[in-house]
N, C-alpha and C positions, 0 to 999 in steps of 0.2 A: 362824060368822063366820070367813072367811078373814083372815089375819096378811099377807098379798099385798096389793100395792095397784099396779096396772097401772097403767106407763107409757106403754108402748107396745106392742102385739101383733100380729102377720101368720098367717098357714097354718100357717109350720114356725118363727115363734119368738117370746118372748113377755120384754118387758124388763120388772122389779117393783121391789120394794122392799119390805122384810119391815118389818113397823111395830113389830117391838121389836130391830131394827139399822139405830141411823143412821148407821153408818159406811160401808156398800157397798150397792149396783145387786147384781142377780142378774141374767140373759144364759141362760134355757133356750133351746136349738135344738133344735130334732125333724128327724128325716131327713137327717142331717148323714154327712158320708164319717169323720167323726172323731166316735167316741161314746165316754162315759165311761159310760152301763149300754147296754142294747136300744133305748131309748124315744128317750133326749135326754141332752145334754149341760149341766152347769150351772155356769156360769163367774161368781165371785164379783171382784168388781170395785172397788174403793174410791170413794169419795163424789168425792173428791181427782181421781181420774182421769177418773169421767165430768165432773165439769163440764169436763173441758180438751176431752171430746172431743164431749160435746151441744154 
């Protein structure tokens, strides 16, 4: 059982929420000009900021 629970997802990027933090969104991108390993990029984001920004 995956700890992920899909928000929303495209080709190259997939927005979650981990069910044991409910304080942030997590933001992978695949095939990005800007990477933090090979694969994708994963940008941790507060609870706080996404609702200002959904």
């Amino acid at each position: 059982m995956s700890a992920k629970s899909s928000l929303i997802h495209g080709k190259d990027f997939h927005l979650f929420k981990d069910c044991f933090d409910n304080e942030h969104v997590y933001l992978r991108l695949e095939n990005t000009e800007f990477e933090a390993t090979q694969n994708s990029i994963c940008v941790k984001i507060s609870v706080s900021i996404w609702e200002v920004i959904r």
